[in-house]
C-alpha positions in Angstrom: 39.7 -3.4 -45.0 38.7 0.1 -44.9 40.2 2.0 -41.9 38.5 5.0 -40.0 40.3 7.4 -37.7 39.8 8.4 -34.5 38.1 11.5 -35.2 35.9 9.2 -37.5 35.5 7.4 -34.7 34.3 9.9 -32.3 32.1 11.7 -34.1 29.8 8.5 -35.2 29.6 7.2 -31.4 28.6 10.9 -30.2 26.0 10.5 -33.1 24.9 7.1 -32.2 24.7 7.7 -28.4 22.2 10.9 -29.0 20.4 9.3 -31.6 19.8 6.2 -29.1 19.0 9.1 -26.4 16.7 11.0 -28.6 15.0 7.7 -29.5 14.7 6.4 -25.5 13.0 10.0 -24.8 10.6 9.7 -27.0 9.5 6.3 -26.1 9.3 7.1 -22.2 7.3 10.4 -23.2 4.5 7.9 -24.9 4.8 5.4 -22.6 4.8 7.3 -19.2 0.5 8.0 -19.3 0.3 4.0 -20.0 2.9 3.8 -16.8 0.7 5.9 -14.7 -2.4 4.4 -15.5 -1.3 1.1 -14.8 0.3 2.5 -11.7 -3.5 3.6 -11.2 -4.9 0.8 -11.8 -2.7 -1.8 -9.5 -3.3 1.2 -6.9 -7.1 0.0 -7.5 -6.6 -3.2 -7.3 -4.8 -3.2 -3.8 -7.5 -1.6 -2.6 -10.0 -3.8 -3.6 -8.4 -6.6 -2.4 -8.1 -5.5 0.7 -11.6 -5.1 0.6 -12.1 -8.3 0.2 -13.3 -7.5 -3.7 -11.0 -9.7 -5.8 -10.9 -8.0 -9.7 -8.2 -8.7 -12.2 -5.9 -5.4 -13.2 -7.8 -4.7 -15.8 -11.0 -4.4 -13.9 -10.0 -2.8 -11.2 -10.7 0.7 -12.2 -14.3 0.1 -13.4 -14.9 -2.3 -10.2 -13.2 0.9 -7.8 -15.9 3.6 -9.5 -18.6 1.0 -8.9 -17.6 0.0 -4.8 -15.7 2.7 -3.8 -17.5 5.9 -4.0 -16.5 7.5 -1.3 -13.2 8.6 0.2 -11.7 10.7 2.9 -8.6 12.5 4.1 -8.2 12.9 7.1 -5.4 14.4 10.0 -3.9 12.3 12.9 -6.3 14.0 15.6 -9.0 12.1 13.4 -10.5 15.4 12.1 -11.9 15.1 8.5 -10.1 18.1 6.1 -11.5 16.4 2.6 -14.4 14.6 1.2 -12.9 15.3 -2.6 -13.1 11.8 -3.6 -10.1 12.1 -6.5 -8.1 14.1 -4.4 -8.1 11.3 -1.6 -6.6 8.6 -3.9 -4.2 11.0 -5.5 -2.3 11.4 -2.0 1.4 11.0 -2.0 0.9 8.2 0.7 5.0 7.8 0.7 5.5 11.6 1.5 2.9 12.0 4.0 3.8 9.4 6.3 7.1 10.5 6.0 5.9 14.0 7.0 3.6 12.4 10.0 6.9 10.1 11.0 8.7 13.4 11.5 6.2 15.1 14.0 4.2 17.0 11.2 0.6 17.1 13.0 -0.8 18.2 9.5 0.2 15.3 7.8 -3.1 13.8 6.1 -4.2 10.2 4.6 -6.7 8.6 2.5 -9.4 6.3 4.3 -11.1 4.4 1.2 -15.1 3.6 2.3 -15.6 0.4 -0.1 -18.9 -1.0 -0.3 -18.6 -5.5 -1.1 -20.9 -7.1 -3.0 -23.5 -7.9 0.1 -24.1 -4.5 0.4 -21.4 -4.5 3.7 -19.0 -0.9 3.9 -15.0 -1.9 4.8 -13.3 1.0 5.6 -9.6 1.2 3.9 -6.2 2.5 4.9 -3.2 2.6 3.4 0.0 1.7 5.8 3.8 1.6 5.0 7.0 0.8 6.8 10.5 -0.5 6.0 11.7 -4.0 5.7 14.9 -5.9 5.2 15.9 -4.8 1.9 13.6 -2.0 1.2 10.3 -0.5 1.7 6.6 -2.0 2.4 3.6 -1.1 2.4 0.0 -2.0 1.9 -3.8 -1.7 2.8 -5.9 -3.0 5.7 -9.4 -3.1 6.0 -12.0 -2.6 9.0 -15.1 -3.6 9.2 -18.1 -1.2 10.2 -17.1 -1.5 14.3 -13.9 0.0 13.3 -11.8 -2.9 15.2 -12.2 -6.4 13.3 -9.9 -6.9 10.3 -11.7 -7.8 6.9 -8.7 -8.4 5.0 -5.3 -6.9 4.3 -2.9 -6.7 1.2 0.5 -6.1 1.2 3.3 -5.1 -1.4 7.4 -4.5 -1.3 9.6 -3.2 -3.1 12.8 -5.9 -2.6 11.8 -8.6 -0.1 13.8 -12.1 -0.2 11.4 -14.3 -2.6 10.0 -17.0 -1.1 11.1 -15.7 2.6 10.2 -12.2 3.4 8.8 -11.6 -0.3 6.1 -14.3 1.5 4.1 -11.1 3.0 2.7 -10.5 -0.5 3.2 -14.2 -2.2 2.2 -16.4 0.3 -2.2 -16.3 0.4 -2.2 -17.8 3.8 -0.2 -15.0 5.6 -2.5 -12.9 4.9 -5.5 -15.1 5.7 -4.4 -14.9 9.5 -5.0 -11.2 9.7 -9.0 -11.9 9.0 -10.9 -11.3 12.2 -8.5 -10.0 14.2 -8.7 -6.9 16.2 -6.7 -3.6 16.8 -8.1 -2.5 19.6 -8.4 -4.3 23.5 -11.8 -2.4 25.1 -10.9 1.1 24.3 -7.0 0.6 23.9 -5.1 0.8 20.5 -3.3 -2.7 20.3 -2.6 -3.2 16.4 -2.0 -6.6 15.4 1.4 -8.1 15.6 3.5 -10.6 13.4 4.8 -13.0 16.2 6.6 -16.3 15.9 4.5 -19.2 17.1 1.3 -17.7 17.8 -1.0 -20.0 16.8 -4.9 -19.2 16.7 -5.6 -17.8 19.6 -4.4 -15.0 20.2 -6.9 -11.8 18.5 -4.1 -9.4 18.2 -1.3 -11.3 16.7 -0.3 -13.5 13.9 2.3 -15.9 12.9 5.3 -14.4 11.8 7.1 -15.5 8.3 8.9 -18.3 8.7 12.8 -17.7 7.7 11.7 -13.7 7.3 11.6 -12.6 11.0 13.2 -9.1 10.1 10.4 -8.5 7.2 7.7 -9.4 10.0 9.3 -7.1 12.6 8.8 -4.4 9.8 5.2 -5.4 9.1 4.8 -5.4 12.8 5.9 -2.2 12.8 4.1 -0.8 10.0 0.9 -1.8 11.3 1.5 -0.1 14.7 2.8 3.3 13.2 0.4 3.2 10.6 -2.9 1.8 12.2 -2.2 4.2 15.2 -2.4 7.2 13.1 -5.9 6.6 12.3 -6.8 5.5 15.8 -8.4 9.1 16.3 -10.7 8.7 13.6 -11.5 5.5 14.4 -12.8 6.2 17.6 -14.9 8.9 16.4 -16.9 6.5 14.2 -17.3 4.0 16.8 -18.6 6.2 19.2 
């Protein structure tokens, strides 16, 4: 059996390990567009969804050009700094509520105007808050009076599955936010995510069951989120 030393040794692993580098590079160059349009696309899709437009992945971006062709940003005192379309979606949502969670009054979000099938306009806003493990985040969607809930969507980045991963698996925990309200007369109420609430109640649902940090979170998120739209709200349903 031939024997190498170490130098032998060495020299091949340095080789290997920059060859294996060089080759990684490369494939994460190529693939990173792909990444980004699929990162696009599921963007899309949320969107949709919460617009009560349901699309496979793959048809999200034709069906967003087609129902969502118009698009906002807009500042926490509800004034109106963009109508650039692209530029809306392309918002850094992470950095900006981060930025408005700080006290930065020039913090700006996307509102998404999505226009269903029956000719109907949802208005669309993104939210995002922390759970047990990790972030969360996701979209909710008024209808024209600015207060009733079409749908929502929501997404995480490490949830428990089958526990508080239930905010985006389970269909029927999202079913409860339909016709709810955010707002009592004139009064910003959000909706919250309550244990043992039942169908009664217009400005609460039933909390996860096993998850009750998760639903604190989305509880949470919704207030902090919904509330920094509230000004703009009220100038459309003036």
């Amino acid at each position: 059996m031939k024997k190498f030393n170490n130098t032998y040794i060495f020299i091949y692993s340095t080789v290997l390990v920059v060859v294996v580098a060089a080759i990684l590079a490369i494939v994460a160059v190529v693939l990173k567009p792909f990444q980004q349009e699929n990162m696009k696309a599921e963007q899309m899709q949320m969107i949709l969804s919460a617009a009560n437009i349901e699309v496979e992945r793959a048809d999200a971006p034709a069906k967003y050009e087609q129902s969502c062709k118009k698009a906002l940003i807009v500042k926490a005192d509800g004034s109106v700094v963009s109508e650039d379309r692209v530029a809306a979606f392309n918002i850094n949502i992470k950095d900006q509520y981060k930025q408005y969670k700080s006290g930065n009054k020039d913090a700006q979000l996307p509102v998404f105007v999505c226009t269903q099938d029956n000719g109907a306009e949802v208005y669309v806003v993104p939210v995002r808050g922390a759970g047990l493990w990790d972030d969360i985040w996701g979209y909710v969607a008024l209808k024209g009076d600015m207060n009733t809930i079409e749908s929502v969507v929501f997404d995480h980045a490490g949830e428990t599955p089958g526990l508080g991963g239930n905010i985006k698996d389970d269909p029927n925990f999202r079913k409860q936010f339909v016709g709810k309200t955010i707002f009592e007369g004139d009064d910003f109420v959000s909706v919250a995510v309550q244990k043992r609430v039942g169908d009664k109640n217009p400005h609460a649902v039933d909390a996860v069951t096993g998850a009750t940090l998760t639903s604190n979170g989305v509880s949470d998120m919704l207030q902090k989120g919904l509330n920094f739209y509230v000004p703009y709200f009220k100038t459309l349903k003036k």
